[in-house]
Backbone as numpy.savetxt, mean C-alpha at the origin, in Angstrom:
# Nx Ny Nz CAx CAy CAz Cx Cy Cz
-4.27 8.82 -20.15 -5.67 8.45 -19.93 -5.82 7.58 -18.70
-4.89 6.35 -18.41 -4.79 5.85 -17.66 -4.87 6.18 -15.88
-3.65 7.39 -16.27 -3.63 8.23 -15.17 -4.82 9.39 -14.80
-5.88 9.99 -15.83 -6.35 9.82 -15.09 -7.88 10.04 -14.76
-7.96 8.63 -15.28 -8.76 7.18 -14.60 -8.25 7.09 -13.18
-7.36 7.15 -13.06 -6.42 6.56 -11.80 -6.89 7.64 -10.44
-6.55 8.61 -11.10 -6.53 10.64 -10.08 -8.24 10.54 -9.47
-9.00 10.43 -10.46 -10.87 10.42 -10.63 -10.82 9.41 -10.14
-10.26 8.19 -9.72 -11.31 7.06 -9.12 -10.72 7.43 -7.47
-9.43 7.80 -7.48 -8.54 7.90 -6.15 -9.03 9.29 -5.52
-9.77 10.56 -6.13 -10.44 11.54 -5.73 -11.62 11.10 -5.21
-12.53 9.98 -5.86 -13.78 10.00 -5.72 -14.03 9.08 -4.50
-12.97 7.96 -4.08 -12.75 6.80 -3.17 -12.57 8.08 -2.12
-11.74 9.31 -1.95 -11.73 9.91 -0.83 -12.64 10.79 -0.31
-12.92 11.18 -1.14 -14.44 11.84 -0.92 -15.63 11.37 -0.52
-15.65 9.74 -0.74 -16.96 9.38 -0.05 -16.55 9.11 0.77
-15.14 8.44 1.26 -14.44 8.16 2.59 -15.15 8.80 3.42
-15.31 10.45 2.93 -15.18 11.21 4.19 -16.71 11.47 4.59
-17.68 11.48 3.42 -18.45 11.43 3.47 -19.11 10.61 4.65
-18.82 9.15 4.14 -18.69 8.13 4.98 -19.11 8.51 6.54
-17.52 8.77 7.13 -16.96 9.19 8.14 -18.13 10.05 9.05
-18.28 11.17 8.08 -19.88 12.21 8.51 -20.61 11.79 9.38
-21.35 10.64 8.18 -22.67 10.39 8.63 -22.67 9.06 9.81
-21.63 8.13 9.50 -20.93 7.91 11.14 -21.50 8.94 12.43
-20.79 9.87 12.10 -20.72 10.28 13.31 -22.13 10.89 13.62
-23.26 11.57 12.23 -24.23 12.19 12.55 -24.88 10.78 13.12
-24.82 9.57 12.72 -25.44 8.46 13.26 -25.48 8.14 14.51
-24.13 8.71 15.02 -23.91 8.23 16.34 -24.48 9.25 17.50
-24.44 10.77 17.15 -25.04 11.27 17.47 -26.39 11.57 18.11
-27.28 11.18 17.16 -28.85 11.27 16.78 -28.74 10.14 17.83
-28.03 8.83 17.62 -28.22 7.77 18.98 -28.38 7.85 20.11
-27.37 8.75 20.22 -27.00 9.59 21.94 -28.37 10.41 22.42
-28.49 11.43 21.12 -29.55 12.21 21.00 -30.80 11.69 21.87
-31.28 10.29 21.04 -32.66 9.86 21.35 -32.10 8.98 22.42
-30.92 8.50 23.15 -31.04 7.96 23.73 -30.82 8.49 25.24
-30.85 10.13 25.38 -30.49 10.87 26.76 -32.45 11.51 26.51
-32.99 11.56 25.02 -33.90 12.33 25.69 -35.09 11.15 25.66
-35.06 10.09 25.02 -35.89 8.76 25.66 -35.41 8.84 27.19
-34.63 8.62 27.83 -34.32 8.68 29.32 -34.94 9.60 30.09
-34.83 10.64 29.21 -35.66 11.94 30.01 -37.04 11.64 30.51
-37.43 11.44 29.25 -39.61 11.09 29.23 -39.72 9.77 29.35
-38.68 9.28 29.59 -39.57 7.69 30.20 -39.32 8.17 31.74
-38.60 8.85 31.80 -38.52 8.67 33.69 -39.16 10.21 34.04
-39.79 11.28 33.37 -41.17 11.90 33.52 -42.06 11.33 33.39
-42.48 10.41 32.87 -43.63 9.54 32.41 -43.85 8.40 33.76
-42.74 7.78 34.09 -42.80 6.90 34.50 -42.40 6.45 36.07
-41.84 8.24 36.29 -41.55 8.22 37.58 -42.93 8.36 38.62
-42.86 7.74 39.68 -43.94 7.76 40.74 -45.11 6.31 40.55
-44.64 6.29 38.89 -46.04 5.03 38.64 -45.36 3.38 38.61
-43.60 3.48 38.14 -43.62 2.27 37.39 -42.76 1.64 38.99
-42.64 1.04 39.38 -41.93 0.20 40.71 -40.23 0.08 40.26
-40.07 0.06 39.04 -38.58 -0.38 38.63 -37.49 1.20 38.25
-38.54 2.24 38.05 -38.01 3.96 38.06 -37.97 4.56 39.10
-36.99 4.73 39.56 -37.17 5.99 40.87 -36.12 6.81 40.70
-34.75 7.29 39.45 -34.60 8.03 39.48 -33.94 8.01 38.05
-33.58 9.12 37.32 -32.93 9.51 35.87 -32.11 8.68 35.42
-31.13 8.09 36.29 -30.37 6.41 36.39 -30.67 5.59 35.96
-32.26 5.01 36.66 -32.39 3.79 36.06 -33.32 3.89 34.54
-33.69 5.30 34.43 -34.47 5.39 33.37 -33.96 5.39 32.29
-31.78 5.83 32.78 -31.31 6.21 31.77 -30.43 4.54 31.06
-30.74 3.60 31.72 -30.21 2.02 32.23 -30.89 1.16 31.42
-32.65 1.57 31.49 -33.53 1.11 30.96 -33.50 1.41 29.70
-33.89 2.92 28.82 -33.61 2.59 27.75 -32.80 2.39 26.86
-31.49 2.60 27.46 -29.94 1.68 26.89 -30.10 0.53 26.37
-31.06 -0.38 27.56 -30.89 -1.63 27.25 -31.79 -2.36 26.19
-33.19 -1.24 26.04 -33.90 -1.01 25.14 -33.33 -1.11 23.73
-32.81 0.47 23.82 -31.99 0.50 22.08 -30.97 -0.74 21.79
-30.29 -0.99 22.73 -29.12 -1.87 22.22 -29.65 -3.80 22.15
-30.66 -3.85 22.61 -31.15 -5.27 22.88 -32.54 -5.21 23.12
-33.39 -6.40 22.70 -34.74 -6.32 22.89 -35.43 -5.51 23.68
-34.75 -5.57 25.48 -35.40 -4.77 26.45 -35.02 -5.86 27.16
-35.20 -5.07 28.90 -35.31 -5.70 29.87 -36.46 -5.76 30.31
-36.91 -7.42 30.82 -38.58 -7.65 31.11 -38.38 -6.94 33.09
-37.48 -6.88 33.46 -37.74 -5.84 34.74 -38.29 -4.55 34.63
-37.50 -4.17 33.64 -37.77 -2.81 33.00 -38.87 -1.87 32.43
-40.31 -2.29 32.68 -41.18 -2.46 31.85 -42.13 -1.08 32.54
-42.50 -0.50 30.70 -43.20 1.19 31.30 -44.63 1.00 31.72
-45.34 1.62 32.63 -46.43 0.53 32.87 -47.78 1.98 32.26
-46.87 3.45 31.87 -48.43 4.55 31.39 -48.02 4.22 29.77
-48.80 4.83 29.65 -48.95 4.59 27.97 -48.03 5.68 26.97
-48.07 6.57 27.53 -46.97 7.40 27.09 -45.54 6.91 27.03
-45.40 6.49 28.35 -43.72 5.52 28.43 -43.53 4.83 27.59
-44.75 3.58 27.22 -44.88 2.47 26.31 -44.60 3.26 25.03
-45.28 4.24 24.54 -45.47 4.86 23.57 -43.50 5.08 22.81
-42.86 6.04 24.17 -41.78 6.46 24.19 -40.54 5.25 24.20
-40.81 4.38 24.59 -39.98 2.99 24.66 -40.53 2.15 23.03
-41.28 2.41 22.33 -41.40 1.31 21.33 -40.91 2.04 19.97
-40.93 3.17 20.07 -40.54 4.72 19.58 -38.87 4.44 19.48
-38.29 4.77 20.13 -36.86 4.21 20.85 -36.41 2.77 20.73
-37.32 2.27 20.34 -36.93 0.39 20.34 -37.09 -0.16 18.47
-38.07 1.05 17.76 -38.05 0.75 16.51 -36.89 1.31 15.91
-36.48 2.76 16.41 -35.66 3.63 15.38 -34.23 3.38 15.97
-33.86 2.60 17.44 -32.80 2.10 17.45 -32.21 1.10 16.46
-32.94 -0.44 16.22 -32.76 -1.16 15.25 -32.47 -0.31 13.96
-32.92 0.58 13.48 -32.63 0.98 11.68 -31.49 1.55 12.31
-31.17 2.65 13.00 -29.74 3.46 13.70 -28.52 2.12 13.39
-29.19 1.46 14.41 -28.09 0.36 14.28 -27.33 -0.32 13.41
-28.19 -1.19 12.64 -28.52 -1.31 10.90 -27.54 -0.54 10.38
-28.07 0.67 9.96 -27.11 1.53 9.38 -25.42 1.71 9.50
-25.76 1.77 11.07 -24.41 1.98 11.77 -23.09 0.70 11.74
-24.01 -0.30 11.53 -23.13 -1.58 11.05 -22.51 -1.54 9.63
-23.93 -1.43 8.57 -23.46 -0.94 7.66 -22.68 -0.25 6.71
-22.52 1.18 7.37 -21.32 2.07 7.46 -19.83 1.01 7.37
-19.77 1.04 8.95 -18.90 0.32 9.24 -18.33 -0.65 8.41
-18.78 -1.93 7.85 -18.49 -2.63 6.89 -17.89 -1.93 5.20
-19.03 -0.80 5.34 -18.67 -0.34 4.18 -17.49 0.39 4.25
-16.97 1.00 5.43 -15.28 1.52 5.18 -14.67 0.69 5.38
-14.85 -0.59 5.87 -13.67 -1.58 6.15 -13.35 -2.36 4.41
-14.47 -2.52 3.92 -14.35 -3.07 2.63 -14.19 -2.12 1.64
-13.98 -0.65 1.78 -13.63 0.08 0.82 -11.84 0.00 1.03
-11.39 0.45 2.53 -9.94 0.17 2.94 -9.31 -1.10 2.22
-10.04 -2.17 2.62 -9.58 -3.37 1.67 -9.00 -3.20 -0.36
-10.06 -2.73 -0.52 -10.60 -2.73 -1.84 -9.37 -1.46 -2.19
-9.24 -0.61 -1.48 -8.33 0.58 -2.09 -7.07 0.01 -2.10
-6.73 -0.61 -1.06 -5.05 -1.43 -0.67 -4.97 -2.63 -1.69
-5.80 -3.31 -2.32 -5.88 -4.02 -3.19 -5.78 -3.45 -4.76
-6.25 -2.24 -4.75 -5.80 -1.62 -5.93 -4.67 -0.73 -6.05
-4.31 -0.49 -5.16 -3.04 0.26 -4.81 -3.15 1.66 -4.79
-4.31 1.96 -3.95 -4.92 3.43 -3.71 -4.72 3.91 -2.69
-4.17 2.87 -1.43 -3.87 3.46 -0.44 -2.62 4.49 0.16
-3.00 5.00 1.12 -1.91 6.35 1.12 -0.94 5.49 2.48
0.61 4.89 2.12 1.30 3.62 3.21 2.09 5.40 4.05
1.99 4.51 4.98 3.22 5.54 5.91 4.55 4.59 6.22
5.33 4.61 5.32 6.76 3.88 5.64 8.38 4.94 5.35
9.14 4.17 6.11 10.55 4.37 6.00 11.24 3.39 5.63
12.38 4.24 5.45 13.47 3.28 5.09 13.03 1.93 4.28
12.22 1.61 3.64 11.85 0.12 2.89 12.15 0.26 1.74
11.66 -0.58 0.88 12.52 -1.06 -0.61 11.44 -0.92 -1.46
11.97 0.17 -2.52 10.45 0.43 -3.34 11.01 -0.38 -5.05
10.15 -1.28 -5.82 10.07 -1.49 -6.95 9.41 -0.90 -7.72
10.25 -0.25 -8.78 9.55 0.51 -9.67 9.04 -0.39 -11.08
7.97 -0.56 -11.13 7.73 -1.57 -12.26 7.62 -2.83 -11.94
6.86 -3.98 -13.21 7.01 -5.03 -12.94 7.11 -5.95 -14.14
7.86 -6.85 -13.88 8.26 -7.82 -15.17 8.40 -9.17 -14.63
8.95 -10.07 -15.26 9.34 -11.49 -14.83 10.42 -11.80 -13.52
10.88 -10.47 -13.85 11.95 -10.85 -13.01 11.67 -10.30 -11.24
10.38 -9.81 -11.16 9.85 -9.06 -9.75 9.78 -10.25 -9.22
9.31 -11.69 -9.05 8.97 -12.46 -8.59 10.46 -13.06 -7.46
11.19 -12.92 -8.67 12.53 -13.49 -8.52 13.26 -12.69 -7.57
13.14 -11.13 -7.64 13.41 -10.13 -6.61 13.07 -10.48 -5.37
11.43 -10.26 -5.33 11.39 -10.70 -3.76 11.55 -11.90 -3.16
11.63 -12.77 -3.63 12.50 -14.41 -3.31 13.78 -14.12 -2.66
14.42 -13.34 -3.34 15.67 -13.27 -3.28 16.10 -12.51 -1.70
15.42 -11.27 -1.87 15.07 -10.30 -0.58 14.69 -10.98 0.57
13.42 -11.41 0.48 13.44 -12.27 1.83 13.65 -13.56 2.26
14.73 -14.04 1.19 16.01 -15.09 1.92 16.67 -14.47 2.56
17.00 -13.11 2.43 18.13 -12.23 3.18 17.32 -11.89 4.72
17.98 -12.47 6.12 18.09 -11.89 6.86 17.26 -10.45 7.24
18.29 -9.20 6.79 17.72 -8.22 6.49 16.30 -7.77 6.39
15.75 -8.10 5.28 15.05 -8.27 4.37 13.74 -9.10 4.41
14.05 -10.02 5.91 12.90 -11.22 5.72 11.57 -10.81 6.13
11.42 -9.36 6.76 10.41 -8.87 7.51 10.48 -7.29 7.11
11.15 -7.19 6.30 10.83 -5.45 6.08 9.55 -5.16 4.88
9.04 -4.30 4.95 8.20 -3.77 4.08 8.90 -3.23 2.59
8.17 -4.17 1.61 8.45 -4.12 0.30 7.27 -3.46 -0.83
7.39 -1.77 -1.35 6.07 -1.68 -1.91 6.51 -1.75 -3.60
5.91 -2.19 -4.02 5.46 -2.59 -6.05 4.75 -1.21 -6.20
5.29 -0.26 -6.93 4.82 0.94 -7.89 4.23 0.22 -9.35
3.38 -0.21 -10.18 3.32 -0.88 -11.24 1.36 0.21 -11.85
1.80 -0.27 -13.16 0.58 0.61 -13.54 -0.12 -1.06 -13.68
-0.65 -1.38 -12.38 -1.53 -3.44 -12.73 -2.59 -2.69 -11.98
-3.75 -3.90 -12.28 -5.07 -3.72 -11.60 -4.92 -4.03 -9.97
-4.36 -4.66 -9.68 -4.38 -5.49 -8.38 -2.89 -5.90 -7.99
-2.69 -6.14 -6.96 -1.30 -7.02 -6.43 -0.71 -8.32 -6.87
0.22 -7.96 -7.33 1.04 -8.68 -8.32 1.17 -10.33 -8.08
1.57 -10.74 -6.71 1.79 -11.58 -5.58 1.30 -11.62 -4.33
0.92 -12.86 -4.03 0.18 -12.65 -2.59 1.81 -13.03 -1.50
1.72 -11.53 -1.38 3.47 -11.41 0.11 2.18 -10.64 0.68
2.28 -11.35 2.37 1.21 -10.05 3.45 2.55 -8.61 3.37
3.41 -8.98 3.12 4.24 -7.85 3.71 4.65 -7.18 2.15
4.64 -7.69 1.45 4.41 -6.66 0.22 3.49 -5.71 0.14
4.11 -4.34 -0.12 2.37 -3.59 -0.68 2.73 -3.05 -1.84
1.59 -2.43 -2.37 1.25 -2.24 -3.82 1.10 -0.87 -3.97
1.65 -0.14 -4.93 0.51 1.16 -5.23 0.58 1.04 -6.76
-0.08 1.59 -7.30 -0.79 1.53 -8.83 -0.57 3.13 -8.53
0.53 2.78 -10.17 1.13 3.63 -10.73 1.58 3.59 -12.23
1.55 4.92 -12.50 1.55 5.19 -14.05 3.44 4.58 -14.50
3.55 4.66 -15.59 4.48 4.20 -16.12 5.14 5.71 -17.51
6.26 6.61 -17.04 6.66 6.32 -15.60 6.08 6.95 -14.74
6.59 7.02 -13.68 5.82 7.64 -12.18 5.25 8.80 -12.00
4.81 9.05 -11.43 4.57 10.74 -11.27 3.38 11.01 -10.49
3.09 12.62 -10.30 2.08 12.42 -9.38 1.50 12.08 -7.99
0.47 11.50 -7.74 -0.01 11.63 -6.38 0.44 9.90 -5.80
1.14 9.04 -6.77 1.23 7.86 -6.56 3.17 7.60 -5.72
3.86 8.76 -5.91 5.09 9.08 -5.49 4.89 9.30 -3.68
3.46 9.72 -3.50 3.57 9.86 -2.13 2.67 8.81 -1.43
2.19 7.98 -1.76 1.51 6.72 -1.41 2.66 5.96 -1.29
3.25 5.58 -1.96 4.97 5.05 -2.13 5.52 5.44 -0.68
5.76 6.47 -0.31 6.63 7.15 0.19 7.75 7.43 -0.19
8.03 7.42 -1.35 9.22 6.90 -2.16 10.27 7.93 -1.56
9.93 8.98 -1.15 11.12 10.22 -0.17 11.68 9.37 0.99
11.03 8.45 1.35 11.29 7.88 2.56 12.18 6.47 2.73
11.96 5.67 1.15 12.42 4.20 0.79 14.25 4.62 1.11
14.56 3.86 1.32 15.85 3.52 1.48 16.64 2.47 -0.02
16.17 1.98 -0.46 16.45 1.39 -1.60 14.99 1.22 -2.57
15.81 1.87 -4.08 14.89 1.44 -4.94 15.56 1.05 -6.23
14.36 0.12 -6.39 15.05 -1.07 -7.70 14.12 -0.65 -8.80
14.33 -0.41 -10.11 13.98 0.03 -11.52 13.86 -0.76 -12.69
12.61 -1.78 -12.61 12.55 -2.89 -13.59 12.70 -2.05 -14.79
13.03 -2.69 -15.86 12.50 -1.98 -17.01 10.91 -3.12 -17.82
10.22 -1.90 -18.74 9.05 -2.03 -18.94 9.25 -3.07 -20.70
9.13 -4.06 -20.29 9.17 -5.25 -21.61 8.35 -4.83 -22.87
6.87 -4.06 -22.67 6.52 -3.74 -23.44 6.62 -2.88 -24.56
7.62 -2.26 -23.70 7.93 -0.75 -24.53 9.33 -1.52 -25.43
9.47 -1.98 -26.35 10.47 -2.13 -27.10 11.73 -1.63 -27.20
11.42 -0.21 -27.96 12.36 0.93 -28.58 12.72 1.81 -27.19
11.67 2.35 -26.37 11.91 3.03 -25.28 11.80 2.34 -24.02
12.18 1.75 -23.92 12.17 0.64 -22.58 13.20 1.69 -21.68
14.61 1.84 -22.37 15.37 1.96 -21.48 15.21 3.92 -21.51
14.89 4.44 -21.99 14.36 5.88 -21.72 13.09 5.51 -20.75
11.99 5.42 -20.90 11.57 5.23 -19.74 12.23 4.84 -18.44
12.86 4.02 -18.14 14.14 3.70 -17.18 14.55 4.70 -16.85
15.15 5.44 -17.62 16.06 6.17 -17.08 15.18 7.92 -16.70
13.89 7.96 -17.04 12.97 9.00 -16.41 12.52 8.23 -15.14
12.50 7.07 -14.95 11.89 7.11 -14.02 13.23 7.04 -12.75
14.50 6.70 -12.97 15.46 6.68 -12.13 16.08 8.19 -11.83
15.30 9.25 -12.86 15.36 10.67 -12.63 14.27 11.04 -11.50
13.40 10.86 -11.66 12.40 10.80 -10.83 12.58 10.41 -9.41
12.99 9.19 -9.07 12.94 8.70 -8.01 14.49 9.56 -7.50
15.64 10.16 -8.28 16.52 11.19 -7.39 16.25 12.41 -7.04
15.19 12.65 -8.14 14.67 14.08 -7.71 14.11 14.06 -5.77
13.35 12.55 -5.87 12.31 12.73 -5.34 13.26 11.72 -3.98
14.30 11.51 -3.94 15.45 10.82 -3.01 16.12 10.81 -3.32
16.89 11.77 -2.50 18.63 12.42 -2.87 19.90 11.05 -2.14
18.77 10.52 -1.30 19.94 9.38 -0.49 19.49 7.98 -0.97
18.18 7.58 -1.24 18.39 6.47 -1.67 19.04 5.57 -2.63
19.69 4.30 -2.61 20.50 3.32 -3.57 19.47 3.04 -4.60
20.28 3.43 -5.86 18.66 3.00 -6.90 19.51 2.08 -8.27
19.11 0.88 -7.87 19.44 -0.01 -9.04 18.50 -0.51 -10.22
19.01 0.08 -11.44 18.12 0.26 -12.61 18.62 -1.31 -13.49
17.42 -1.60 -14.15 17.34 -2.54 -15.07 17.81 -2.09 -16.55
18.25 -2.63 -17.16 19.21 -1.96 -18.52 18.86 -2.99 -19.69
18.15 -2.67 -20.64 17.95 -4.10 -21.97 18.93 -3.66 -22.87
19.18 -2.38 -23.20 20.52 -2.34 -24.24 22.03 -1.85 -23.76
22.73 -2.51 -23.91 23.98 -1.66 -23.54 24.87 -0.70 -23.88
24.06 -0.28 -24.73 24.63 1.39 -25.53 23.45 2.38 -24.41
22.69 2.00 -23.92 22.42 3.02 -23.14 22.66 3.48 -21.81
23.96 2.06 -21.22 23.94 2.65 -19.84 24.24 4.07 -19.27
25.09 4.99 -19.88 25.60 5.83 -20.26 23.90 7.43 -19.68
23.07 6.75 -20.15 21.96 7.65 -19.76 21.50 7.57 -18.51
21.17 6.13 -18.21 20.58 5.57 -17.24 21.78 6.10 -16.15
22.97 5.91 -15.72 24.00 6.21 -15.11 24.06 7.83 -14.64
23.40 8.37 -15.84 23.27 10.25 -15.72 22.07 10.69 -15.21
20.83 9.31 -15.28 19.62 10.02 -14.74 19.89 9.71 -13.17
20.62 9.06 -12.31 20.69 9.02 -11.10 20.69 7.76 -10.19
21.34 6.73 -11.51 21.30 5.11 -11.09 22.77 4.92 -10.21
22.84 4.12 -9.50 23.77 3.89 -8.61 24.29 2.65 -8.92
23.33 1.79 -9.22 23.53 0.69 -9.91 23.07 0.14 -11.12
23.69 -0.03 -12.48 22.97 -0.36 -13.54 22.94 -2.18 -14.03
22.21 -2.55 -13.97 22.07 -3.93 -14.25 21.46 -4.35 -15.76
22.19 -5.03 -16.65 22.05 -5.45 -18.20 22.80 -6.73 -18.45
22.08 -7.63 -17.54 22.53 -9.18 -17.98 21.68 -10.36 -18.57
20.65 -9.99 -18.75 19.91 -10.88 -19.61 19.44 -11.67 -18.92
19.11 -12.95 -18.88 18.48 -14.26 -17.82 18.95 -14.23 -16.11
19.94 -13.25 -15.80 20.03 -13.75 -14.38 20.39 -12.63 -13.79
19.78 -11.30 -14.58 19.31 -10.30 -14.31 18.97 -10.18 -13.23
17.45 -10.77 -12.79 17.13 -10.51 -11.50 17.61 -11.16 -10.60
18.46 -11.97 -10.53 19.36 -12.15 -9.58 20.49 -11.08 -8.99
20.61 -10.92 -9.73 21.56 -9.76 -9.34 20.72 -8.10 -9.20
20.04 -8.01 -9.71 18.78 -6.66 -9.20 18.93 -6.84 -7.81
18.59 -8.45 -7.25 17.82 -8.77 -5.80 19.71 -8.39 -4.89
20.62 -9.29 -5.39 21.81 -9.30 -4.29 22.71 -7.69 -4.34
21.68 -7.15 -5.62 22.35 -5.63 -5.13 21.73 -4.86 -4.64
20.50 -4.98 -4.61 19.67 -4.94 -3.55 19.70 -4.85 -2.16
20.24 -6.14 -1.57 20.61 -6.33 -0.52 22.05 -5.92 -0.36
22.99 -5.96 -1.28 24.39 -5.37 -1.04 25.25 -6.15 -0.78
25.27 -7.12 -1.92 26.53 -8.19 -1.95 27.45 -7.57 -2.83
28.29 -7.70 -2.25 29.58 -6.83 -2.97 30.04 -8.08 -4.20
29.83 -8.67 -4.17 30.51 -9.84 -5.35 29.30 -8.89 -7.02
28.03 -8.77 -6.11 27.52 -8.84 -7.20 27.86 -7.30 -8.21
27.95 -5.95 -6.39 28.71 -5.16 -7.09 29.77 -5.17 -7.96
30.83 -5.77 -7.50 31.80 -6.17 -8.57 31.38 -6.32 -9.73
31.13 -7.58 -9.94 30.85 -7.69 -10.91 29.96 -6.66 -11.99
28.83 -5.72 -11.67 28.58 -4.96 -12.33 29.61 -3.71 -12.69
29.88 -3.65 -11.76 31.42 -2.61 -11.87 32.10 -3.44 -13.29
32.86 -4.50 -13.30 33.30 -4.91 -14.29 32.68 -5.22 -15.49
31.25 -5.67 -15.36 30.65 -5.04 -16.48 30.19 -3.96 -17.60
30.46 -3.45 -16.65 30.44 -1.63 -16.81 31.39 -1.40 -17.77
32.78 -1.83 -16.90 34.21 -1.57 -17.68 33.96 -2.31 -18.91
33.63 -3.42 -19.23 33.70 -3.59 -20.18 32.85 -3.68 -21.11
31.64 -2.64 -20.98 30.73 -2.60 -22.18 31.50 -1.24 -22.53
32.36 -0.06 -21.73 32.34 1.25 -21.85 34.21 1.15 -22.52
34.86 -0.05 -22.67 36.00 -0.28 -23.24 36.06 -0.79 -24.39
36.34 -0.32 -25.40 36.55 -1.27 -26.32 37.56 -2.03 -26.37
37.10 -3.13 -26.97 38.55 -4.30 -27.10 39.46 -4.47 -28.54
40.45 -3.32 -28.54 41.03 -3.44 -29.22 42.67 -3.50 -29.07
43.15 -4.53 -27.97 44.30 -4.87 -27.82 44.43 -6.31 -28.48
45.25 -6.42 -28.97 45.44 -7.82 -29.63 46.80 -8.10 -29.75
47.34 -7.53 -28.59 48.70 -8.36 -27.77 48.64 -9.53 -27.18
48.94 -10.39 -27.34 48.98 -12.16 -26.59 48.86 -11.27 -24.87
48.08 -11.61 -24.01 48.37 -11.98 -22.51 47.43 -12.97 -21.91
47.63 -12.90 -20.28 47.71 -14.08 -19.72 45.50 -13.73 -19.81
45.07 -14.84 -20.01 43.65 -14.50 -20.21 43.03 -14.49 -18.53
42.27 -13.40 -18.47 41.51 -13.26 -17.39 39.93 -13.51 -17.56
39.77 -13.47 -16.34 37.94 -14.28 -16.72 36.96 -12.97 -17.01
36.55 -12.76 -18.16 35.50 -12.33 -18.45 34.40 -12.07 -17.74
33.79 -10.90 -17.64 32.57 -10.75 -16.94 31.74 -11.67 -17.30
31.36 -12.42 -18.50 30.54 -13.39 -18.23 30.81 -14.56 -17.64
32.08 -14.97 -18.16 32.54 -15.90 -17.05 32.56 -15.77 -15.61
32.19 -14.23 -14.84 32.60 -14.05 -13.63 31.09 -14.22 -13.54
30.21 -14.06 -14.39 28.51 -14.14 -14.34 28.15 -15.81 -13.76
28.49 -16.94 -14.69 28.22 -17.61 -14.65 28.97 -18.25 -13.41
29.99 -18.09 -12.61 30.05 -18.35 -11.56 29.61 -18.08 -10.45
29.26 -16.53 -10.50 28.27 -16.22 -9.65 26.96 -16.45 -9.17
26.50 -17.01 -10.31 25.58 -17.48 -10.78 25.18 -18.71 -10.32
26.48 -19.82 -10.52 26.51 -21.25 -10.49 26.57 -20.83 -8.81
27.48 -20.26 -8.11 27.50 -20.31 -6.41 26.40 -19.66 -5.53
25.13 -19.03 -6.56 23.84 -18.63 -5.52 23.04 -19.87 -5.75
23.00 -21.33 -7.11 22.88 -22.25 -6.58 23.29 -23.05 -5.76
């Protein structure tokens, strides 16, 4: 239903766009229109009688300055017809105008208003797309543009929200269904992102991590080269998430998005460590020979952890 609410408001925003656009131009037109054939009949009217007309030039000078500004007091038609033709031209310029401002404002504040809801259609490469949003998005882009890399690249939020999540100028938004699909995959550019990160959806309880893992299907269908690091709440499911087309699976609980963000950017510590996490949710521990004790992935957590403070 959501979606589409979403299709019908994003059809109907383009359609008056263009609409829009039209009558722009029939506006600008009709301007030109009355303003080559006011030139005409003020300088038939006015040629031979008025001292300031003597040829199609200045007639065409005069009522320019007419439509666009009160008038010039040099300028002045002295038969009655001219007068007639100049006040004619001096009323229906103002509403032209009017309008024509109007317009104007009104696509600049629809552009606004669409990029604020996440309707707009972005043209990007290579940037970093978030799929979803949770607690831990905040913490993501913190993280991102401490990095070098990262401090100036374009970051877009896929999320099914009303509005933009965070005020980043360099974040953008598109409003999107949960999971993805549709006309909101190419507003994204998501063919084009170079890295994408896969919150999982808090609300969904039971299917949190199936959703996850459709939408990390999705985003390979739809990018055969991009790095896509997925969010994981249970760990009996990495196993899916890993098969729908994750590169990186992340299931650490509180410092989660820390590590979403530095694999993100491509700190190999943090790879590691998910690598060894991996190993050992997918091993069971059933040796119970005495050896020399090695540090635990959580122990390797909490150091990692303790050294990004």
């Amino acid at each position: 239903m959501v979606t589409s609410r979403t299709s019908l408001l994003a059809l109907f925003m383009r359609l008056m766009a263009v609409a829009r656009y039209r009558f722009i131009v029939e506006l600008t037109g009709i301007f030109i229109l009355m303003w080559v054939a006011g030139a005409a009949l003020v300088y038939y009217f006015e040629s031979g009688h008025s001292a300031r007309i003597h040829s199609f030039g200045e007639a065409f000078y005069g009522i320019l300055v007419t439509m666009t500004t009160s008038g010039d007091s040099a300028v002045q038609p002295i038969t009655v017809p001219g007068r007639v033709v100049v006040g004619i031209a001096l009323i229906l310029s103002k509403l032209l105008t009017a309008l024509l401002c109007a317009l104007a404002a009104a696509v600049l504040i629809e552009r606004k208003v669409k990029e604020d809801m996440g309707l707009k259609m972005h043209k990007l490469s290579q940037h970093v797309v978030i799929i979803g949003w949770n607690l831990k998005g905040p913490q993501i882009i913190r993280n991102l543009r401490s990095e070098a890399r990262f401090a100036h690249a374009p970051i877009l939020v896929m999320a099914d929200l009303d509005h933009k999540p965070i005020d980043d100028p360099l974040m953008l938004f598109t409003r999107a269904s949960y999971p993805i699909r549709g006309e909101s995959l190419d507003r994204a550019c998501l063919s084009e992102a170079a890295t994408i990160v896969v919150l999982a959806n808090y609300a969904e309880k039971q299917n949190a991590d199936a959703l996850t893992a459709v939408n990390c299907m999705v985003a390979r269908k739809g990018n055969r080269d991009a790095r896509i690091i997925a969010e994981l709440l249970d760990p009996g499911q990495r196993v899916y998430i890993e098969s729908a087309g994750a590169d990186l699976v992340v299931g650490v609980g509180e410092v989660g998005g820390f590590l979403l963000a530095e694999a993100a950017i491509g700190n190999d510590q943090a790879r590691q460590l998910l690598a060894a996490m991996a190993d050992g949710e997918r091993q069971p521990m059933v040796d119970h020979t005495p050896h020399q004790a090695s540090p635990s992935p959580s122990h390797a957590l909490h150091q990692t952890a303790c050294s990004a403070k």
